[in-house]
C-alpha positions in Angstrom: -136.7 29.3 -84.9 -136.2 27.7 -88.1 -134.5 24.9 -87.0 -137.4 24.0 -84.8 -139.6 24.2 -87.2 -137.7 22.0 -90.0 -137.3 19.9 -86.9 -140.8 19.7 -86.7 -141.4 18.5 -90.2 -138.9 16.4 -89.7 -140.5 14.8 -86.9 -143.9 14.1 -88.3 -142.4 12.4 -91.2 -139.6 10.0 -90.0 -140.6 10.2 -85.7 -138.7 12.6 -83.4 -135.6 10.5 -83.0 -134.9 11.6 -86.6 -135.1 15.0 -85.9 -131.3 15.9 -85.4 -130.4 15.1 -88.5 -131.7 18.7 -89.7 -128.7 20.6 -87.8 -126.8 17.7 -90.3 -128.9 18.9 -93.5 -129.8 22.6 -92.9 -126.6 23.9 -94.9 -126.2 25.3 -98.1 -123.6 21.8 -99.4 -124.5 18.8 -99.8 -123.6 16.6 -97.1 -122.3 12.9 -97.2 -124.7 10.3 -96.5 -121.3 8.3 -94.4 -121.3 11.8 -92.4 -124.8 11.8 -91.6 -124.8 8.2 -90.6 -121.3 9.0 -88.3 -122.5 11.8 -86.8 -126.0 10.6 -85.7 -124.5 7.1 -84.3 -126.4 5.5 -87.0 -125.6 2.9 -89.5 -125.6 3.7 -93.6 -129.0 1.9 -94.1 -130.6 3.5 -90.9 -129.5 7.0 -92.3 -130.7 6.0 -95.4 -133.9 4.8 -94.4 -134.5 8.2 -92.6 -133.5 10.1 -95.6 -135.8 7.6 -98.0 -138.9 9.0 -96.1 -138.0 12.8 -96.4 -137.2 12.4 -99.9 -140.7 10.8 -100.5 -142.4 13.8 -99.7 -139.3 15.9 -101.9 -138.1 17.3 -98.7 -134.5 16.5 -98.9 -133.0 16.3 -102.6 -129.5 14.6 -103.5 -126.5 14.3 -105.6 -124.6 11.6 -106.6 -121.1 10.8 -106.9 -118.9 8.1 -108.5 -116.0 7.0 -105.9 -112.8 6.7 -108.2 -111.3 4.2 -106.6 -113.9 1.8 -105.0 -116.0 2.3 -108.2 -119.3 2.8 -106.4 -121.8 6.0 -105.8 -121.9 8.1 -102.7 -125.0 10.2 -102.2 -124.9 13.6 -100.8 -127.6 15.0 -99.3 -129.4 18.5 -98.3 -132.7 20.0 -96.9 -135.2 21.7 -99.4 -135.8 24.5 -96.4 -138.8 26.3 -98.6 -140.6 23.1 -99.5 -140.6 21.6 -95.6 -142.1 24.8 -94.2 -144.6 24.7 -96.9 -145.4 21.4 -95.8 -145.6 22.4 -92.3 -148.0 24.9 -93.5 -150.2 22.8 -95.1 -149.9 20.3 -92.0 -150.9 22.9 -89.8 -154.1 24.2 -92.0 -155.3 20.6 -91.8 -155.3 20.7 -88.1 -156.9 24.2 -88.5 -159.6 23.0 -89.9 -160.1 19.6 -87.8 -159.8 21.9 -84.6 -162.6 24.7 -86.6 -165.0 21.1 -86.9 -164.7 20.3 -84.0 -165.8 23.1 -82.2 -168.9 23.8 -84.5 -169.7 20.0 -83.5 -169.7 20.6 -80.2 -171.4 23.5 -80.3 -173.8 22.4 -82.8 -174.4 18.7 -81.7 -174.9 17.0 -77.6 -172.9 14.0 -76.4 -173.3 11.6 -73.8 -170.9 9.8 -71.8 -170.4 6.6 -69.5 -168.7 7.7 -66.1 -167.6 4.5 -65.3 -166.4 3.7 -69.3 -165.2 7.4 -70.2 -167.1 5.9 -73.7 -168.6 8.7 -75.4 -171.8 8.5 -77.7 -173.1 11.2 -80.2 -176.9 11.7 -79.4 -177.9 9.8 -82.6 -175.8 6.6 -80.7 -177.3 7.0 -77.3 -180.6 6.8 -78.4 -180.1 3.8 -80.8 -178.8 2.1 -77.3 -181.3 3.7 -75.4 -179.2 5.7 -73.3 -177.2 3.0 -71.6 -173.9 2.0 -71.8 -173.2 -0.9 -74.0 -170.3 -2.0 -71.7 -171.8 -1.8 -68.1 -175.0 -0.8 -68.8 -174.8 2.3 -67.0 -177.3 5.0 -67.5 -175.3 7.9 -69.7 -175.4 11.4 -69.0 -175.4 14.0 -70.5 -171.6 15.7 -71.4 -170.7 19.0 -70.4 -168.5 20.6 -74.0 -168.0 23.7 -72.8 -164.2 22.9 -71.2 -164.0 20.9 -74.3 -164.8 24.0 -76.8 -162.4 26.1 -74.6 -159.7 23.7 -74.6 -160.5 23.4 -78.7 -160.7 27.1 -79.4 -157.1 28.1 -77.3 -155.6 24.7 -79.6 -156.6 26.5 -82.5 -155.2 30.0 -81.3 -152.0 28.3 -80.7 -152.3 26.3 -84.5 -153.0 30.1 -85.8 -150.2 31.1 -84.2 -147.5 28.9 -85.4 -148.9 29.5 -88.8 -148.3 33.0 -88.8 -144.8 32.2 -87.7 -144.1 29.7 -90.5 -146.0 32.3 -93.0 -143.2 34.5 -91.7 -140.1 32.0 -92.7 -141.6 31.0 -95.9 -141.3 34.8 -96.8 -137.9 35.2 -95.0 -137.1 32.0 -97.5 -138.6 33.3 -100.8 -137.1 36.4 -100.5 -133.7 34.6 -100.0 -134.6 32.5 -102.7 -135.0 35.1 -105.3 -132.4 36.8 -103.7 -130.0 33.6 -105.0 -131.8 33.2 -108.3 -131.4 37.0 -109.0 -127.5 36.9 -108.5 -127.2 33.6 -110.3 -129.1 35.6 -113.5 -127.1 38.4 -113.3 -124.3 36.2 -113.3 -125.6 34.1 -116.3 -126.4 37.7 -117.8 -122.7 38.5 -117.5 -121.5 35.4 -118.7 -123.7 36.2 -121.6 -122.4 39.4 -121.9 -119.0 38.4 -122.2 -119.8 36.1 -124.8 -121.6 38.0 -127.0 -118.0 40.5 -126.9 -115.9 37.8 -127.4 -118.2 36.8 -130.5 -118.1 40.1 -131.9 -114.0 40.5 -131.3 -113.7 36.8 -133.2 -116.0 38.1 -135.8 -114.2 41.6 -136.2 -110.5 39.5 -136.3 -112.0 37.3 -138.8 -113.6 40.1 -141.2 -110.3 42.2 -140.6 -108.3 39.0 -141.3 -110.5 38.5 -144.1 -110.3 41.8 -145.8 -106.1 41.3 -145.4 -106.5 38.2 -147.5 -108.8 39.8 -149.9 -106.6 43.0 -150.1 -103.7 40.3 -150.7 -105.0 38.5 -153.0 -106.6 41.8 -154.7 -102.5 42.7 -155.4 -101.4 39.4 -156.3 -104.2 39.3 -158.6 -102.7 43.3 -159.8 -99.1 42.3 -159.9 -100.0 39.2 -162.3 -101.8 41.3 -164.1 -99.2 43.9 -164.5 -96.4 40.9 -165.2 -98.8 39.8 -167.8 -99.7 43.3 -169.1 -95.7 43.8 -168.9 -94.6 40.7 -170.5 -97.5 41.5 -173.8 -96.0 44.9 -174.0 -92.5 43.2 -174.1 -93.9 40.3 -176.6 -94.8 43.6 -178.3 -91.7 45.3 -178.6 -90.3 41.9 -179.8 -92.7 41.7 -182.4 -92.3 45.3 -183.9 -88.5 44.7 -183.6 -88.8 42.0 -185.6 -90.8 43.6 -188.1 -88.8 46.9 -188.7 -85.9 44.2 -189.2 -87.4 42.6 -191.5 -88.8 45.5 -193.5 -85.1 47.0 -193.2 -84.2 43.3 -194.4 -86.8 43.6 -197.8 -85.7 47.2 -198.4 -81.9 46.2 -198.4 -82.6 43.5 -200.9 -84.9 45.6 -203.0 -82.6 48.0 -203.6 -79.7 45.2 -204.3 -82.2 44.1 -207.3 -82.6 47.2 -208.5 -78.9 47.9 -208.8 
């Protein structure tokens, strides 16, 4: 079913040969614009050209890529499924509404008709030319829009009906669609997740690391004061050493003068 209706779109825009190239595009790749134009006996600018007119309405969107070794770009293409049933939708509300005016005009209005011509003139018409025909100058008569209306009213139950079964795919689509963007945010959300850990593991290394260095430096900083605390209370030692020497040094000669 949805493949008939895509090739419906399809049809409307770029004519009903075009139309196979949606069992071409209705994947979830991107397909190679060489493949299309293989598959569908066409040449590259005849694909092209076909693919040009979808993408004016934003029907089909495209990547590109750079071939390494020829050193020119390949487009890859794919069908927007959600935004061509829309457009169908709106395509088929249009003709709603033509179908809906015309019904109330020929309900509402009278029309007269050549037999021989099969020209029609509204009433307004056929009296400016006096109820004849312009042509062969045949008296009109008056038209019968009863069939007409009938014919109108089971068009526009048909139109009603097809929209109901393309309302129907557009919510088959959405719900697909948020389907997709739900796992891709749970994904992201994980990816997230991850990140934040890893960010918290790097910052937990970095403060343990930190405090290692600190703690490091904290007894370097202890042990040079202790060497230096050490080597004063050496210097110290030295120094009152010296002095008692000395003062045993003055006491010896002191008592030499006094002998």
């Amino acid at each position: 079913m949805l493949q008939n209706l895509l090739k419906e779109v399809i049809s409307l825009i770029a004519g009903k040969p075009a139309e196979e190239i949606v069992g071409l595009l209705d994947t979830q790749k991107y397909i190679n614009e060489f493949v299309i134009a293989k598959k569908l006996n066409l040449t590259i600018n005849q694909a092209r050209n076909i693919l040009y007119k979808i993408s004016d309405y934003g029907l089909v969107s495209s990547i590109r890529k750079k071939d390494k070794r020829k050193g020119w770009y390949t487009y890859f293409w794919k069908i927007e499924i959600l935004k061509a049933l829309e457009f169908l939708r709106e395509n088929l509300l249009k003709k709603i509404d033509n179908a809906e005016h015309q019904i109330k005009s020929r309900e509402t209005k009278r029309f007269y008709v050549c037999e021989r011509c099969h020209i029609e003139l509204s009433e307004e018409n056929a009296l400016i030319s006096s109820f004849t025909c312009n042509e062969c100058g045949a008296i009109l008569t008056l038209k019968d829009n009863a069939k007409l209306v009938r014919d109108l009213r089971r068009n526009r139950e048909k139109l009603e009906r097809d929209l109901k079964i393309v309302d129907e795919e557009i919510t088959k689509e959405r719900g697909k669609e948020d389907k997709k963007r739900g796992k891709e945010m749970r994904k992201e959300e994980k990816v997230r997740v991850k990140a934040v850990k890893l960010r918290k593991a790097k910052l937990k290394r970095l403060r343990i690391k930190s405090k290692e260095l600190l703690n490091v430096k904290v007894k370097k900083v202890k042990k040079k004061r202790q060497n230096k605390n050490r080597q004063s209370l050496v210097h110290l030692k030295k120094k009152a050493h010296k002095k008692i020497k000395k003062s045993k040094r003055t006491q010896k000669i002191s008592k030499k003068k006094r002998i």
